[in-house]
C-alpha positions in Angstrom: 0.0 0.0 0.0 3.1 2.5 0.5 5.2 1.6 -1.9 1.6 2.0 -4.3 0.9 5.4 -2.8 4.8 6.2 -2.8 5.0 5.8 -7.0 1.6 7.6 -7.5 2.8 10.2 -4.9 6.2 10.4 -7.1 4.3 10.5 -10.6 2.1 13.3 -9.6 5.3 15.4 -8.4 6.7 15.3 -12.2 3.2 15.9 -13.8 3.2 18.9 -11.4 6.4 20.1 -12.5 6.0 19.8 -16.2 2.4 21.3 -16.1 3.6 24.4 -14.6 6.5 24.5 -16.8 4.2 24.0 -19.7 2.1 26.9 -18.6 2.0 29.9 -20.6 3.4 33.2 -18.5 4.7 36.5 -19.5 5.9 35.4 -23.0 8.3 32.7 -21.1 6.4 29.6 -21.3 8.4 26.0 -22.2 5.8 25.7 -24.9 6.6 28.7 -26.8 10.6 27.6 -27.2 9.1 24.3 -29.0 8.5 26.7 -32.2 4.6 26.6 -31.4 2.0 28.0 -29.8 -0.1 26.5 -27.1 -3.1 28.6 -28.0 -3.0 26.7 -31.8 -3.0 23.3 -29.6 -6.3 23.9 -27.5 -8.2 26.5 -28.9 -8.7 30.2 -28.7 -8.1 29.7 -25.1 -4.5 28.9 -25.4 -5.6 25.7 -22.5 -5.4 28.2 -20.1 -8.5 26.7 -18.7 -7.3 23.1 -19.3 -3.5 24.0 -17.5 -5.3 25.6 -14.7 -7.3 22.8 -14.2 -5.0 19.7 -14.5 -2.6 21.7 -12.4 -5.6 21.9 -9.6 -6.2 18.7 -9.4 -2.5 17.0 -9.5 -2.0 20.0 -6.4 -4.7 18.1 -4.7 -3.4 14.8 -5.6 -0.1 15.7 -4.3 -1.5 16.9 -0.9 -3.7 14.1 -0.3 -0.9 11.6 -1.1 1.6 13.5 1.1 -0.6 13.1 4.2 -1.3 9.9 3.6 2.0 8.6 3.6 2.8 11.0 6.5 -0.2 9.1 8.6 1.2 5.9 7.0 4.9 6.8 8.0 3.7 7.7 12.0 1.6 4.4 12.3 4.0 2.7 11.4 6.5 3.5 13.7 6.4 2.4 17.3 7.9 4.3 20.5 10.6 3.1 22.1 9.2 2.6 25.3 6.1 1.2 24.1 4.9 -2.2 25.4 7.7 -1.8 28.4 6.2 -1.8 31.7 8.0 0.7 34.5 10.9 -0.5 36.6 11.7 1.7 40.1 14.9 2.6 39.9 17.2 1.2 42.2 19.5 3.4 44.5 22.8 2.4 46.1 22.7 2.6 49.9 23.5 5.4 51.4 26.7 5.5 53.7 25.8 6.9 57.1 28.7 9.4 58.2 31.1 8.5 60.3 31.7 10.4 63.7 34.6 13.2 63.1 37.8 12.1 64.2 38.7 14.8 66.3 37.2 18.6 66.1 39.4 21.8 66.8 39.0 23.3 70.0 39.1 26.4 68.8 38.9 28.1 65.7 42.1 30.5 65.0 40.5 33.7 63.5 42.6 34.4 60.8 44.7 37.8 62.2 43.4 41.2 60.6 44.9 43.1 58.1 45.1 46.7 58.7 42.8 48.8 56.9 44.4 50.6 53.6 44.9 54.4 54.2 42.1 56.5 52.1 44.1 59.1 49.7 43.1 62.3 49.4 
């Protein structure tokens, strides 16, 4: 079914670009560079009606085909954790401190500097 959708998705993509190519525009068109006109082709229309038309509904082929195989693409893929069921984690013991070997009597403040003289 994706590999179908994924060559109909991939043939509508080069119809789309061609169409548009073959449009006529501001005296630029692909069609014109061939030696011939378009409007000689499909009428006194030039297909302007025809291009605008085909070029509608492969758009809308394209779109429907991209989402298609983007909801094709997400089903398909599974999480990682899926299915798993949740295991606690498990936490080394904790090491109770030991008493302190042997705490100062007193702590030496360390001795002041004297204060820097202000310059004037």
């Amino acid at each position: 079914m994706q590999s179908l959708l994924t060559v109909v998705h991939i043939i509508t993509c080069i119809l789309l670009i061609l169409v548009v190519l073959i449009q006529s525009g501001k005296g630029a068109e692909i069609s014109a560079s061939f030696g011939g006109s378009s409007q000689t082709i499909f009428g006194s229309s030039g297909g302007a009606n025809f291009f605008t038309r085909l070029t509608t509904a492969l758009a809308a082929i394209f779109m429907v085909t991209s989402v298609a195989l983007t909801m094709l693409a997400n089903s398909a893929k599974k999480s990682l954790f899926e299915g798993q069921t949740a295991v606690p984690a498990q936490s080394a013991p904790v090491a109770q401190p030991s008493a302190p070997a042997a705490a100062p009597a007193e702590a030496k403040a360390p001795a002041e500097a004297p204060a820097p003289a202000k310059a004037q």
